[in-house]
Every structure is written in structure tokens, then in C-alpha cells.
C-alpha positions in Angstrom: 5.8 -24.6 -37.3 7.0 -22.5 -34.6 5.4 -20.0 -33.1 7.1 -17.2 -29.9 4.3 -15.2 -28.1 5.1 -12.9 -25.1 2.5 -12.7 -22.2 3.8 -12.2 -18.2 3.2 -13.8 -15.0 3.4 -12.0 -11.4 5.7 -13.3 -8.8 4.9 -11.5 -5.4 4.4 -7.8 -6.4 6.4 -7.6 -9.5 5.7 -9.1 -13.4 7.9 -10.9 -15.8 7.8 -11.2 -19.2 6.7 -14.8 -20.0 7.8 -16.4 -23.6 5.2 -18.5 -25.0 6.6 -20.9 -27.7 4.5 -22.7 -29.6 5.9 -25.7 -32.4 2.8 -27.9 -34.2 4.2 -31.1 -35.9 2.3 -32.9 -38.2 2.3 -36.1 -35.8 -0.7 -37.8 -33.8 -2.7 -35.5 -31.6 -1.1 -34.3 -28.8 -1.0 -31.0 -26.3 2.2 -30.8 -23.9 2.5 -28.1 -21.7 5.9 -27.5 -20.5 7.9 -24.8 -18.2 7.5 -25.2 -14.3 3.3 -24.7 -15.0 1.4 -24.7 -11.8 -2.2 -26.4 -11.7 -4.0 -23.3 -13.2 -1.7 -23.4 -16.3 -1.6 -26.7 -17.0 -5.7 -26.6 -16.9 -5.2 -24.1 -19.7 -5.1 -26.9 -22.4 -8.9 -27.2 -21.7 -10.1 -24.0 -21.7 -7.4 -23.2 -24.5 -9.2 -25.9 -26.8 -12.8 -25.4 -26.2 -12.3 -21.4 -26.6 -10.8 -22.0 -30.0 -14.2 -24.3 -31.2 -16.5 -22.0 -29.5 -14.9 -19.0 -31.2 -15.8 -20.5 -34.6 -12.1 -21.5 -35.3 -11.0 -25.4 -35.4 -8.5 -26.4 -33.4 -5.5 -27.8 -35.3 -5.2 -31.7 -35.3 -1.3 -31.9 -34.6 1.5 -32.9 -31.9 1.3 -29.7 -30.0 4.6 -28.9 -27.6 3.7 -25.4 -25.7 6.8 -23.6 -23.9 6.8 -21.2 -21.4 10.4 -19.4 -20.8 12.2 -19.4 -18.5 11.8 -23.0 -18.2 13.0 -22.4 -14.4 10.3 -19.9 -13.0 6.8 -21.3 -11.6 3.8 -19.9 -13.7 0.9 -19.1 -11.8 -2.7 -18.1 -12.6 -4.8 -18.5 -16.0 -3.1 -15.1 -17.7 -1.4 -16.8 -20.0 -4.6 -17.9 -21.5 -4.8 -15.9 -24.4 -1.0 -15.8 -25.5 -1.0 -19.9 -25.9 -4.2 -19.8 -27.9 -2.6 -16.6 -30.0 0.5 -18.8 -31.1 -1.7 -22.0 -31.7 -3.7 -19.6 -34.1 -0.7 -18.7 -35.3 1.3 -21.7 -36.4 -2.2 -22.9 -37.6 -2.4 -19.7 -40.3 -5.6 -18.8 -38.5 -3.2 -15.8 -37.3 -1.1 -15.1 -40.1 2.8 -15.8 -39.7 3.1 -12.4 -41.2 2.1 -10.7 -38.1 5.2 -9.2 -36.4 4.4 -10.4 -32.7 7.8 -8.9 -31.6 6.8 -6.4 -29.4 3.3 -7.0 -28.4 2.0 -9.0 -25.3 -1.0 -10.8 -24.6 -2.5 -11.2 -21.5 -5.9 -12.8 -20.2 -8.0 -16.1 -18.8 -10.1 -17.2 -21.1 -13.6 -18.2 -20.7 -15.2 -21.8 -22.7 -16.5 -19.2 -25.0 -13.8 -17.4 -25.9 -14.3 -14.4 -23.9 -11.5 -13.0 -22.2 -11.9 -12.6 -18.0 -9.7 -10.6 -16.2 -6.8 -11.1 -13.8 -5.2 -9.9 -10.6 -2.1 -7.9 -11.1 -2.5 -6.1 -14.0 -0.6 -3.3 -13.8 2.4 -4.8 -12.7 2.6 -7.1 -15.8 1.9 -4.3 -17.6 4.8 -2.4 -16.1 7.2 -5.1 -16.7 6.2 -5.3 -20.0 7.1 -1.7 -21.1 9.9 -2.2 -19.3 11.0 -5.3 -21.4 10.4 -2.8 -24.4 6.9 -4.3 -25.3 5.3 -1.9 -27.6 1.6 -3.2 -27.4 0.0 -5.3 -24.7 -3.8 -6.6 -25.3 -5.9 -6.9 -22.3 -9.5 -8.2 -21.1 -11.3 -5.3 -21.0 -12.3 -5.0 -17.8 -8.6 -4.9 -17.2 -7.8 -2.4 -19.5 -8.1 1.2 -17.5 -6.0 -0.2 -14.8 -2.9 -1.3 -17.5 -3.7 2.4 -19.5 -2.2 4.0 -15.9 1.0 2.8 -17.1 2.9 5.4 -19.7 4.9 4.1 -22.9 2.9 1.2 -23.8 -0.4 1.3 -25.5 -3.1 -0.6 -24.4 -5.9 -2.9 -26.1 -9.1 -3.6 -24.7 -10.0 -7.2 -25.7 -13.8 -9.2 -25.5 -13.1 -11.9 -27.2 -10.5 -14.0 -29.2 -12.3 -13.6 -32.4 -12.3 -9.7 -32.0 -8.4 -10.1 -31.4 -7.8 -12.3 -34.6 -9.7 -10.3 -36.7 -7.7 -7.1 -35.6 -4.3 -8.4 -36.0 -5.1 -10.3 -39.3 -5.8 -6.4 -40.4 -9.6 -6.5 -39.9 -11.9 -4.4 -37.6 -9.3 -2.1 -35.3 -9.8 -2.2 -31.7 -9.3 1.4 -30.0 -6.4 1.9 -27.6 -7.9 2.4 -23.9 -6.7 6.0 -23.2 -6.0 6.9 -19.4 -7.2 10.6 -18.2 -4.5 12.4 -16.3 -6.7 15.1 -15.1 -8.8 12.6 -13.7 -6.2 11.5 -11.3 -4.7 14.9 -10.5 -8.6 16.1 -10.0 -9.3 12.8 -7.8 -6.5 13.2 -5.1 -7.5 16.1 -3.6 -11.3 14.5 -3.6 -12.5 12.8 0.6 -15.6 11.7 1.8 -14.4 12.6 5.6 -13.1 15.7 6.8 -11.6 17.3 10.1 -14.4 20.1 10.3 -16.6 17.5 10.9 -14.8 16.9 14.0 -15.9 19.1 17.2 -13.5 19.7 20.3 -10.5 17.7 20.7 -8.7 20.8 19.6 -5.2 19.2 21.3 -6.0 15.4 19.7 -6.6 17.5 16.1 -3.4 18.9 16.7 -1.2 16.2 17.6 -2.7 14.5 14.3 -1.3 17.5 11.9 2.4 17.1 13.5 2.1 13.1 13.0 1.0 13.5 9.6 3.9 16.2 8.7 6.7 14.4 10.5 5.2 11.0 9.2 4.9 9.6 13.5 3.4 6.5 14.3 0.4 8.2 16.8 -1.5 6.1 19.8 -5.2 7.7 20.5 -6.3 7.3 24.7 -9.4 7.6 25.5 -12.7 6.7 26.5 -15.6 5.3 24.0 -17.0 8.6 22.0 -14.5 10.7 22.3 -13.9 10.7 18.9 -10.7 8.3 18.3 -12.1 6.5 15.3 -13.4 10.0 13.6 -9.9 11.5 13.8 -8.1 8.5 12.9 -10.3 8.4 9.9 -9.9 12.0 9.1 -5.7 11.3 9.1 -5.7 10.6 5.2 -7.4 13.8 4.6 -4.7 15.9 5.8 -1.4 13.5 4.4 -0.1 15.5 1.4 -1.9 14.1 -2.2 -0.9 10.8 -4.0 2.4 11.2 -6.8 1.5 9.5 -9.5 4.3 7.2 -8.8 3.3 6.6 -5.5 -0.4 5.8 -7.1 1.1 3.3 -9.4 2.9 1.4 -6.5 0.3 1.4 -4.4 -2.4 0.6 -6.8 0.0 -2.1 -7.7 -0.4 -4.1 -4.4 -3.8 -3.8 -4.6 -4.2 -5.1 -7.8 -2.1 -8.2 -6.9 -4.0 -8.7 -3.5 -7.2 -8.6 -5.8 -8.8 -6.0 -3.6 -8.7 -3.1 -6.1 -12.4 -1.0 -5.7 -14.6 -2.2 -9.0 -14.4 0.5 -11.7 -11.4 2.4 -10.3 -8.2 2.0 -12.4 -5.8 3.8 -10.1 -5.9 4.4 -6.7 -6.2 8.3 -6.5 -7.0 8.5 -2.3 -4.2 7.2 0.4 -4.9 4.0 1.6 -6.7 4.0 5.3 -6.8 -0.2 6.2 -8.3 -1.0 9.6 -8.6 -4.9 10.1 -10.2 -6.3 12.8 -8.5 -7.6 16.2 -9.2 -11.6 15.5 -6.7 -11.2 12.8 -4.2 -13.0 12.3 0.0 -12.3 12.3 -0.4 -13.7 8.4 -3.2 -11.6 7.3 -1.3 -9.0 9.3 2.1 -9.1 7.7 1.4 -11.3 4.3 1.9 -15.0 3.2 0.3 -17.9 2.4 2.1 -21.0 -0.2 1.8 -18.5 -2.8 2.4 -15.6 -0.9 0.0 -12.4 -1.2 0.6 -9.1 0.4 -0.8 -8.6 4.3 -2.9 -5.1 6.1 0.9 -3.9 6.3 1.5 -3.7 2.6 -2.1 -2.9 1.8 -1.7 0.1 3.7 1.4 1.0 2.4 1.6 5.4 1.9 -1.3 5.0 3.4 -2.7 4.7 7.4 -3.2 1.5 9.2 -5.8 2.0 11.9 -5.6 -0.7 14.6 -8.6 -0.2 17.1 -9.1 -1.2 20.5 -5.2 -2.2 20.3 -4.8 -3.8 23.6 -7.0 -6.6 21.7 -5.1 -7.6 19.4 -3.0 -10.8 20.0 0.7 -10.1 21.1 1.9 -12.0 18.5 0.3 -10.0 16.0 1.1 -6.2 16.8 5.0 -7.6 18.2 4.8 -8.6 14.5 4.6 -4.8 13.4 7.9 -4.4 14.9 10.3 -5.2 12.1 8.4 -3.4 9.2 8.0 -0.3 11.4 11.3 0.1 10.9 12.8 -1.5 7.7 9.4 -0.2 6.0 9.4 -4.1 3.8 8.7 -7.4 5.0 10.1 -10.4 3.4 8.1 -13.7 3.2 10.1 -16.9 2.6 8.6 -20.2 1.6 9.3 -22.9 -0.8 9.1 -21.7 -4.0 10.8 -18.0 -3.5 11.4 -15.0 -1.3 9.2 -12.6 -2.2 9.5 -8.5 -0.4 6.4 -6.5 0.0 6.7 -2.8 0.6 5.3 -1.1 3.5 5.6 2.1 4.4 2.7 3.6 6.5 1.6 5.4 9.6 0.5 3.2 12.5 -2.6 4.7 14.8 -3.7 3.1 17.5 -6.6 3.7 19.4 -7.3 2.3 22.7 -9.6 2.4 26.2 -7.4 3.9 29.4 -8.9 0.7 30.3 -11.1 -2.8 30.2 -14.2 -1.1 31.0 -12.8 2.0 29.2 -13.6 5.1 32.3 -10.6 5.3 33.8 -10.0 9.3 34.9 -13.5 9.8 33.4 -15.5 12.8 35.0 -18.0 10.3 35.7 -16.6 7.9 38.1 -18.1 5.2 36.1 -14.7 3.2 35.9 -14.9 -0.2 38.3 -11.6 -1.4 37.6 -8.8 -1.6 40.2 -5.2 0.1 40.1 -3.6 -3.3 39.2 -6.4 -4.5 36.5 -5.4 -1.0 34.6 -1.7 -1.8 34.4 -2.5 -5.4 33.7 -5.2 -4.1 30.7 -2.2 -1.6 29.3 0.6 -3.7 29.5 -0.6 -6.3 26.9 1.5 -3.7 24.7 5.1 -4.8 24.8 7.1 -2.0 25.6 9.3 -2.8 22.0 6.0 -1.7 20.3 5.1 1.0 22.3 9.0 2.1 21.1 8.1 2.9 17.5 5.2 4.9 18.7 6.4 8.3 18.8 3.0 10.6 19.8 0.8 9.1 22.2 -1.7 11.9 23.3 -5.4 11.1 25.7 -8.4 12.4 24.8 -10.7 13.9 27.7 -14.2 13.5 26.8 -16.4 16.4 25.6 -18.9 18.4 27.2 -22.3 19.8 26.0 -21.1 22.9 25.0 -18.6 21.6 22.7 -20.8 19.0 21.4 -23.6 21.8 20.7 -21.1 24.7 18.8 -21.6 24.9 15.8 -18.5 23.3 13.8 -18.4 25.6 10.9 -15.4 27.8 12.2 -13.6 24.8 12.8 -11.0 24.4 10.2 -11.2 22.1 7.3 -8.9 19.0 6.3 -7.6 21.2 3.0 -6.5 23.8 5.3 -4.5 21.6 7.4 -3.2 19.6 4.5 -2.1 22.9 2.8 0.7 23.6 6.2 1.3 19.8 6.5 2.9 19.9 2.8 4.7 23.3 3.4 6.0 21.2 6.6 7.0 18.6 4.5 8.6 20.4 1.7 10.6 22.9 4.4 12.2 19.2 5.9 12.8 17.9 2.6 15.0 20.8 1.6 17.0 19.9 4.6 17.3 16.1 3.8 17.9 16.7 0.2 22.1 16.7 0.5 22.2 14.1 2.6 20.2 11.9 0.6 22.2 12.8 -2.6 25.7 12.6 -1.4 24.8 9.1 0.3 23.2 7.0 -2.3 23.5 3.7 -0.5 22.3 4.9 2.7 18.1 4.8 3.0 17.0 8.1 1.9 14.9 9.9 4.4 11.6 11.5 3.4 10.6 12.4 6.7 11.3 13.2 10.2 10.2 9.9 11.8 12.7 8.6 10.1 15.8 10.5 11.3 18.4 8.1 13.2 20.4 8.9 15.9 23.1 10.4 13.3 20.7 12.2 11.8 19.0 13.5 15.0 22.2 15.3 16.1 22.4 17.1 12.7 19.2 18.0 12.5 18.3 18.8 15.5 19.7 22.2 16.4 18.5 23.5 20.2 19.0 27.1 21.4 19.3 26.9 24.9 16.2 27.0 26.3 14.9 24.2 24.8 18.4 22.3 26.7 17.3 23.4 29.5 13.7 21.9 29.4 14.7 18.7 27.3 17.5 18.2 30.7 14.2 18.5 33.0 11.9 16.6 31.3 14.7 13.7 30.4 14.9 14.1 34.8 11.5 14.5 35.6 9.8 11.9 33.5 12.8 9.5 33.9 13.1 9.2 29.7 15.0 6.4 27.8 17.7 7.3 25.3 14.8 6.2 23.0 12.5 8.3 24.7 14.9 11.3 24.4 15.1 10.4 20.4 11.0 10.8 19.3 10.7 14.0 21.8 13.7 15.3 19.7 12.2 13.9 16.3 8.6 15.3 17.7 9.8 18.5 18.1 12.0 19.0 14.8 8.3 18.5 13.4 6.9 21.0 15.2 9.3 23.6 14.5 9.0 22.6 10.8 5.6 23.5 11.2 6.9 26.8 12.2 9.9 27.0 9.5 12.2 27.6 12.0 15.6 25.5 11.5 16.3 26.1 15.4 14.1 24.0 17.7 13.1 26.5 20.5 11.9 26.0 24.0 7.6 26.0 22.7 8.8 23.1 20.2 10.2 21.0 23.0 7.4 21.8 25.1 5.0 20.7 23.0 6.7 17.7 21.9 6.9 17.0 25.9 3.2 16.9 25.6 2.6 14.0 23.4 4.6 11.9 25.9 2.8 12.6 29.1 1.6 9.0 28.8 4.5 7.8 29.4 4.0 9.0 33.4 0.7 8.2 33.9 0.0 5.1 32.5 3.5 3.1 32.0 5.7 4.9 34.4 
């Protein structure tokens, strides 16, 4: 008898629809497992075999040939488990034939018991599913909130295999997992950190609401407790909320990753990652022989906080390079190519120096004139490229430490002009991004290209005037020219003014002083 089940597999960040085929002929005993299986699968006939005695069902005594289509795909993992036991049931009348199987999917490791585990990457099996016009999918239910975030396709939550016979033979109904929409919407607006908290640094606070509307990459200078790590913290705060879509993508990488926080089912909160400097360019960017998403991808919509960045190894942060701009990485190795999206805002946070006092009030700084260049210049200049605010941090006094923060303004505050930013930009970028479908859309000004720059970037004459002696002055690159423009049309969005002015420039001037005093 023959038997077709569908489950799914993962490969990188995206699912597939796996066909399980199952034929029993009345032969000697035999289980084959066939269809490019990797170890995990083929260790299925085990645990397939005992979960079926232990469940209180025996396992049919015939020549059993198992098929898993296409026949030319690797099959990773344990989660199709539950689907080869299903069509064993099946041709085996435990399950009967009767059952129309045609548009449900079964997903799940199972346990010696016959318990049903979870596994990583849920929701993007789930998504491929509906998308392969699966009506039904039946998950372990500790899996099941995560796949209920994906619309059009109802959801099981499954204990056991006898539970599952028993409700397709017509028995005891499991309930559909339900996922709560106002939950989400209720949740993104919800932080444990916010910017009141801050005190002084009224400069620094500012410089982080222009990189969050404009989307800049932002490098924090200063000396320890000055309050780099709070703000940098703080930035997800004031980023405008999670789309749903943007949820599900995101919660997606986490999910494969297996890193997604126990008992939530969608991430609702921007991701903030900040890995420590021993890390490695592969832990950085992705990979491994089956390869998993890196801290690029896991921050992806999100912030990636790199601390003390003269630390990490060159290899590493040269390594950010290439995703900074194409906003992907691709990872090649022997059984595929497999992109990972990464779209994020880089802060960095550093010491003016090794002993980190350099300029300080104090004095306390012992390191010499050359040691200082020799401390900062373990960032390539390529990198320091793609950072387009780089602003110092002078250390606070008593008095500012003492005030009392509560006039300070909250994160909800800033948020609320950061999205009014963003939404005045996006009405610009909208015709451009529809009459030029196969060019890569731009969502916000630290994206704008050179092309875009000029179009965008309208100056009254004023603002020429100071850009030509800055660009002098401070003896600017064409690329430094670029993110002062790019700074400044943020700015001025800020302001809802379509004309960048002379005070737009001049504070986009600002966030480059460091360019003079440390690198010039």
C-alpha cells in the first residue's frame, strides 16, 4: 500500500515542503529510508519504530520503502519524525486510508515514547507550508504559538502520536492554537530601558535620534562611564515599532538559529545583539557545514552593538564591510549557497584610547601622541567609511549626575518625531521606488547613493557656502562629503523641511568632528 504525507525541512532561513511517501509490501521485514537523508533522518527508523510500540500501536511487519521528495535536496534535522510514522499508520489502517491527507502537514521529532519534541525553525516551515497551499499543519506543542503567527493556515498543537491518531481517525478533536494580534500590537511599544533614564549627554542623546531616523551606522567616543553602553542600549527604544512583517522575518532567523526567548512566539521588541570581542568572523557573519545565521543576521531590523571596537580582531569588523552595504551575506559551502538577511544599525563604542583618558579633565591619560593613533587606527579606514555619525562624549560633572532626570524626555517621545521623520522621507522615496522596481528600494536616508544624494538633497545657499568650508577646512573625501549630505537630509527631515538649510549642515558638520581630531 502506498501512502503520500507532506511535512518540510529548512534550508538556511527558508522551508520546503517535504513529500513523505510511504509503500508497505507484504515481503520480509525491512525499513529503507531513501531521499538524500542526512544522519538525523536516517536515525528516524529508530525512534520512528519504538514510538509506534510505545504508543500502544504495533508496528507493521512488512518491506517498508520510505521516500522523501525531492529525491535531490538534503534533509536535515528529526522534523520529519512524525510525518513517516503518520503514513506507516497509515498504510497499516491504524490511520485510516480514508483520511484526506492532501492538504495537511505534519511536523515534529519524536521522542521513544511517542511524545512529540520540538524543532528549530518553525515558522519558516510553517510559512512555506501555507504557501504550498497546506490547509492544516500539526505541530509539537511547544511549537505551536510560534507557527499560529503565521496567517492562512490553522495550527494543531500535538503531545503525542496517539492524541494525533485518535483525532484524525474522527476521535477526540484537538483545538487549533489561536495567535492574539493585540498581544503583538500591545507588546511593541513595551521596553525595559528608556532614554529618561539617561542624564546629561544631551549632544550624544541627540546624535542617537538623527541615526535612528535616517537609519546611520553611529560610533560612541568616549571615556569609561560616560554612558556609551546606556545609550546604545536605549537605541531600540526610540527605532519606530516592529510591522508584523518585519516580526515574522525576524522572528524567523531566530527561530532557525535556535535562539528564540522560551515562551515568546513572535519577536515583538527590535533586536539589540552585542557579542563579545573574542568572537569570531563566523559567529560574526554566519556559517558552519550546515550553515546557521551569524550576530549580523541576528540583528537584523534590529541594532548590533560592538563594544570596545578597537578590540575586535581586524578580520572580524573588515568582515562587516560587505553586509553594511548589500544588507545580505551569502555563505557558500558544499551542499548549497544559502543568503541570510541583514539589515541593521551598527554602534560602536570605543575608549579615545588604550587607557581610555585621553582629553579627559583629569589628566589621568599616560599614553603618548603615537600610542593614541596606533590604539585608533586598528579601525581600517574602509570601515570607518560606512560609519556615518561619529560623535565624543565628554564626561559628566556632579551637577548633571545629581539633577534630577524627570524633565528629561522619555524614549516614547523621541520615538514619536523619529517616525514622523521617517514617514516625511518615505513620502519622498515613494516614486522612486515604484517607477524603479529592479533597483533596491530605499527605506531610509543612509541608504541614498550618490544618484540619489543629488536628488534629494536640495541646499539653499547657505548651507553651499558652509558645506564648501567645511569640505576645505576639514580636508573631506568625496565619501566624507556624501554622509554629511545624507546626515543633514536627516536632520532637516527632522524638521520637515524639503530644503536643507545652513543649521542642517551645521549640525551634520558636527557628527564628523572626529574626523580632525583623531584620524586627520
Amino acid at each position: 500500500m502506498l501512502s503520500k504525507i507532506y511535512s518540510a525541512g529548512l534550508f538556511g532561513i527558508d522551508g520546503f515542503v517535504v513529500t513523505v511517501e510511504v509503500d508497505t509490501q507484504n515481503n520480509l521485514p525491512d525499513f529503507q529510508l531513501v531521499g538524500l537523508p542526512d544522519t538525523a533522518v536516517k536515525e528516524s527508523k529508530e525512534r520512528v519504530r519504538t514510538a509506534c510500540e510505545n504508543s500502544g500501536y504495533h508496528f507493521p511487519e512488512y518491506e517498508i520503502t520510505v521516500n522523501l521528495a525531492p529525491a535531490d535536496r538534503r534533509k536535515e534535522g528529526s522534523a520529519l519524525d512524525a510525518a513517516i510514522l503518520i503514513g506507516i499508520l497509515r498504510c497499516a489502517s491504524i490511520i485510516s486510508p480514508a483520511v484526506n491527507m492532501q492538504d495537511k502537514c505534519f511536523i515534529g521529532e519524536l521522542s521513544l515514547s511517542g511524545e512529540l519534541r520540538p524543532v528549530r525553525g518553525i515558522l519558516c516551515m510553517c510559512v512555506s507550508a501555507r504557501e504550498a497551499g497546506i490547509k492544516e499543519i500539526y505541530v509539537p506543542r511547544e511549537n505551536a504559538a510560534e507557527a499560529a503567527a503565521v496567517h492562512g493556515i490553522t495550527v494543531y498543537p500535538v503531545s503525542n502520536i496517539r492524541e494525533l491518531a485518535v483525532h484524525l481517525n474522527g476521535g477526540e478533536q484537538i483545538k487549533p492554537q489561536l495567535y492574539d494580534d493585540e498581544k503583538f500590537e500591545n507588546a511593541v511599544y513595551s521596553h525595559v530601558f528608556d532614554f529618561a533614564d539617561v542624564k546629561g549627554q544631551a549632544m550624544a542623546k541627540r546624535a542617537m535620534e538623527v541615526a535612528a531616523a535616517g537609519g546611520h551606522n553611529i560610533l560612541l567616543v568616549g571615556s569609561p562611564g560616560t554612558g556609551k553602553s546606556m545609550l546604545a542600549k536605549r537605541l531600540p527604544t526610540i527605532l519606530p515599532p516592529l510591522t508584523f512583517e518585519e516580526a515574522i522575518e525576524t522572528t524567523k532567523i531566530h527561530s532557525v538559529a535556535g535562539c528564540l526567548p522560551e515562551n515568546e512566539s513572535l519577536l515583538s521588541s527590535r533586536p539589540f545583539r552585542s557579542p563579545h570581542h573574542t568572537m569570531s568572523p563566523v559567529s560574526l557573519v554566519g556559517g558552519g557545514t550546515n550553515p546557521l545565521p551569524g550576530e549580523i543576521s541576528l540583528a537584523h531590523n534590529g541594532v548590533l552593538f560592538l563594544d570596545e571596537l578597537p578590540e575586535f580582531p581586524r578580520q572580524v569588523t573588515d568582515a562587516l564591510r560587505q553586509p553594511l552595504e548589500d544588507m545580505k551575506v551569502t555563505i557558500t559551502r558544499a551542499n548549497g549557497r544559502v543568503s541570510f538577511p541583514c539589515s541593521f544599525m551598527l554602534v560602536g563604542a570605543m575608549n579615545p584610547c588604550r587607557c581610555g583618558y585621553f582629553g579627559h579633565a583629569s589628566g589621568r591619560c599616560t599614553c603618548k601622541t603615537a600610542d593614541v593613533k596606533r590604539y585608533i587606527s586598528k579601525i581600517s579606514g574602509p570601515m570607518l567609511d560606512r560609519i556615518d555619525i561619529q560623535i565624543e562624549l565628554p564626561s559628566l560633572s556632579y551637577d548633571e549626575l545629581s539633577t534630577d532626570s524627570q524633565n528629561t524626555q522619555s524614549s516614547a517621545e523621541i520615538r514619536q518625531r523619529v517616525c514622523d521623520a521617517r514617514i516625511f522621507a518615505r513620502k519622498r522615496m515613494e516614486t522612486d521606488n515604484s517607477e524603479m522596481p529592479s533597483k533596491p528600494k530605499i527605506f531610509c536616508n543612509a541608504q541614498l547613493d550618490s544618484a540619489s544624494i543629488r536628488k534629494y538633497c536640495k541646499l539653499d545657499d547657505a548651507a553651499h557656502k558652509m558645506l564648501k568650508m567645511a569640505y576645505d577646512s576639514l580636508g573631506l573625501s568625496a565619501r566624507g562629503y556624501d554622509r554629511i549630505l545624507r546626515v543633514a537630509r536627516t536632520v532637516a527631515d527632522l524638521d520637515k523641511s524639503e530644503i536643507i538649510n545652513a543649521r542642517h549642515i551645521g549640525e551634520a558638520i558636527q557628527y564628523r568632528s572626529l574626523d580632525r581630531k583623531y584620524w586627520g
